[in-house]
C-alpha positions, 0 to 999 in steps of 0.5 A: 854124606847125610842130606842134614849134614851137607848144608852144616859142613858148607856152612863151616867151610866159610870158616875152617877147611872141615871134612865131612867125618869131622863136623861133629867133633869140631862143632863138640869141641866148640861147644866144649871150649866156650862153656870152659871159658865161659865159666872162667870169665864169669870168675876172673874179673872177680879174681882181678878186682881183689887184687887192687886191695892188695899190693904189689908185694902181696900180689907177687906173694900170691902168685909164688903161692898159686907156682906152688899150688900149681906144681903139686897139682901137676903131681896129683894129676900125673898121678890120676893120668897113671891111673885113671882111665881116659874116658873118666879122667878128663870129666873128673878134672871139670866135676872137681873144679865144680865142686871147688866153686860151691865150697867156695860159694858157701865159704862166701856166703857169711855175713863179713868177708875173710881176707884169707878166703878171698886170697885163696879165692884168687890161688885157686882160680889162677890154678883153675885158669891154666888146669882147665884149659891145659887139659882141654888141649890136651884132650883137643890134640889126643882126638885130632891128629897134625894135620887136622890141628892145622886146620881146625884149632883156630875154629876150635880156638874161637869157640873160647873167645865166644865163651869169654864173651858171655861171662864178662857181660853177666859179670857187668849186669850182676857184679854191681848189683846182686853182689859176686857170689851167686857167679860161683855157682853159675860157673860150677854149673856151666862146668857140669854142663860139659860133661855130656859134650866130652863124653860126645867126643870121646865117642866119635874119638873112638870111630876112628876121627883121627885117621893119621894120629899115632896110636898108644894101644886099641882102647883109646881111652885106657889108662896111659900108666906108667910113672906120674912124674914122667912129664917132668922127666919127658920135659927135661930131657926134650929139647922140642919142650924146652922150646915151648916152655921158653916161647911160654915164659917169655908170653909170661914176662910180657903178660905179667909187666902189663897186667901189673902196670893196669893193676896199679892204674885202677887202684883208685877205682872201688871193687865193683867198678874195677870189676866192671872195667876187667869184664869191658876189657874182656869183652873188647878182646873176645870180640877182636878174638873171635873173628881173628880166631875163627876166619883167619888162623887155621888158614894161616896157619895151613896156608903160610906156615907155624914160623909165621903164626907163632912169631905173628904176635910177638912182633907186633906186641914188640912195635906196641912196646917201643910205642909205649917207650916213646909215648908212655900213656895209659892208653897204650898200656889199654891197646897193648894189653887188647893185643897181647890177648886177642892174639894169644887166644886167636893166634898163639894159643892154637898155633902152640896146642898144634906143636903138641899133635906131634908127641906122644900120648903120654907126653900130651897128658903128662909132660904138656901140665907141666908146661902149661901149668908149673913153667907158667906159673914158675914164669909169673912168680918170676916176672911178679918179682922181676916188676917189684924190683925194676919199680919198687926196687930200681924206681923204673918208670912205665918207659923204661920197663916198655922198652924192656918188654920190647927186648923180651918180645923179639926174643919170643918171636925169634923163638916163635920161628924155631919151635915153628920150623922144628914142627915143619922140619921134624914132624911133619907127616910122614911121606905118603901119610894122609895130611887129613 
């Protein structure tokens, strides 16, 4: 242990339980996360002021568009996994989005706005929303092993929310005055800046930073090979996947239902101001994230168990959906939608990446896509049309579709259990294994 290095381990040991060895690769992977998600925030209130121009046919529309998008972007990318080195295929994912958001940038650039340039606009960065992140923990559970995932991903995780944080307040400074456009070209290079950080842990992936990790050859960034579409064959015939595949549409039925009912609250308001109230939510969310994220979730999750982690959120959102069926307020659907994110970011999301350092190599770059990315967009275009018809179609008013909701989040906490108790039982380390 280095003299520089003694102060900075304590220093992260009042937040996660870190080795010595793991120091660099954890402070890279935060670092790595918050740029990521700083670039998305800085697009995603854009994207969501758009959509109160739309209704909510077309919105449903739109996310049946990004489902199909998303599928053949999935297929692409087993292909390049097939292919590709590892050591070159994750910063070409982040250099291609970059280059998306200058063409887009430039597309914006003309004196009228194009409603179809704005619709693909809001295809493209849903697509982005889910690829960058899918692959980031898929890179995330290749370089640390189960036990390290339990200690270290909810550090990691919080790394997002700061990210989040820093994109919403520039969109709150700049979105009312200096116009949207130049937020594509701060988010593109916020993406190249990612590119060193990656190629960082690639070299201390490649010293040996997971000690325990099940190793798929001697060159750990070789091309994986094989079939591109082996994910979607991995996941059909994996019931462990299954499991997480269900645990993330029922996330996508409770999201999709409020996201919908906020939509339509804000209609009312002009595109700026809509614009300004998404990045205030996303500011009061990350904050929340943050501390939850980085004190309080790997310890959880070390200390009292995955059951316990995944199945946290879901009943709370259940109490906050019963809340809501007796007391149908705006301000309810405000502090469940706060809830549903803080705890996804803080809780959910790293206890779900952690159920993936217990596959294979090929299952995390192949198989893992497919759930994040086409079983989460196949979950909103469903859940869209599941709102328009319940609203537009039965009539339902905000109470009878809470108490819906509450139904759908016990389910996803029962889940929550058995995908938690499957890892325990079937893939814990084995006897003997260092549990780093």
């Amino acid at each position: 242990m280095t003299p520089t290095r003694r102060p900075l381990q304590r220093l992260l040991s009042l937040a996660c339980e870190v080795e010595t060895r793991e120091v660099t690769a954890t402070l890279a992977s935060f670092v790595l996360i918050l740029t990521l998600m700083g670039a998305y925030y800085l697009l995603r209130p854009v994207r969501d002021a758009m959509a109160s121009n739309w209704s909510d046919a077309e919105v449903s529309w739109l996310w049946t568009f990004t489902f199909v998008f998303s599928t053949a972007a999935v297929s692409l990318y087993g292909a390049a996994v097939a292919r590709i080195r590892l050591q070159y295929l994750v910063p070409g994912v982040y250099g291609c989005f970059a280059l998306s958001f200058v063409l887009f940038y430039l597309a914006a650039s003309g004196d009228t706005r194009n409603t179809l340039i704005d619709k693909a606009f809001y295809v493209w960065v849903s697509v982005f929303s889910l690829f960058h992140v899918s692959v980031f923990w898929s890179f995330m559970s290749d370089c640390f092993s189960r036990g390290q995932s339990k200690r270290l991903f909810g550090f990691i995780g919080a790394g997002a929310s700061i990210g989040a944080l820093g994109g919403p307040a520039l969109v709150t400074v700049l979105a009312g005055t200096g116009g949207v456009e130049p937020l594509l070209l701060i988010a593109a290079l916020m993406l190249v800046l990612t590119l060193p950080v990656i190629a960082l842990l690639q070299r201390q992936q490649l010293k040996g930073l997971a000690q325990d990790f099940v190793s798929s050859g001697r060159d750990e960034l070789a091309t994986i090979g094989g079939n591109p579409f082996a994910g979607f064959a991995a996941f059909r015939d994996n019931r462990y996947l299954w499991g997480i595949a269900l645990f993330l549409f029922l996330y996508t039925a409770i999201s999709s239902f409020v996201y919908f009912e906020l939509k339509n609250l804000l209609a009312d308001y002009d595109e700026g101001r809509r614009a300004q109230i998404w990045a205030a939510m996303d500011l009061a969310v990350n904050t929340l994230t943050v501390l939850i994220a980085a004190f309080a979730t790997g310890r959880m999750a070390n200390h009292l168990g995955l059951p316990f982690t995944l199945a946290s959120v879901p009943v709370a959102i259940c109490g906050g959906m019963l809340l809501l069926a007796a007391a149908p307020a705006v301000a309810v659907v405000v502090v469940v939608q706060v809830v549903r994110r803080a705890g996804n970011y803080a809780i959910s999301r790293p206890a779900r990446e952690m159920l993936f350092t217990a596959v294979d190599r090929e299952t995390r770059f192949k198989a893992k896509p497919v759930i994040d990315i086409v079983v989460y967009r196949g979950g909103d275009m469903l859940n869209a049309w599941a709102f328009t018809a319940l609203t537009q179609g039965l009539g339902l008013g905000m109470a009878a579709i809470a108490l819906i909701g509450a139904g759908i989040a016990a389910c996803w906490g029962l889940t929550g259990i058995y995908l938690g108790r499957s890892f325990e039982r079937q893939y814990s380390p084995r006897s003997g294994a260092p549990n780093s």
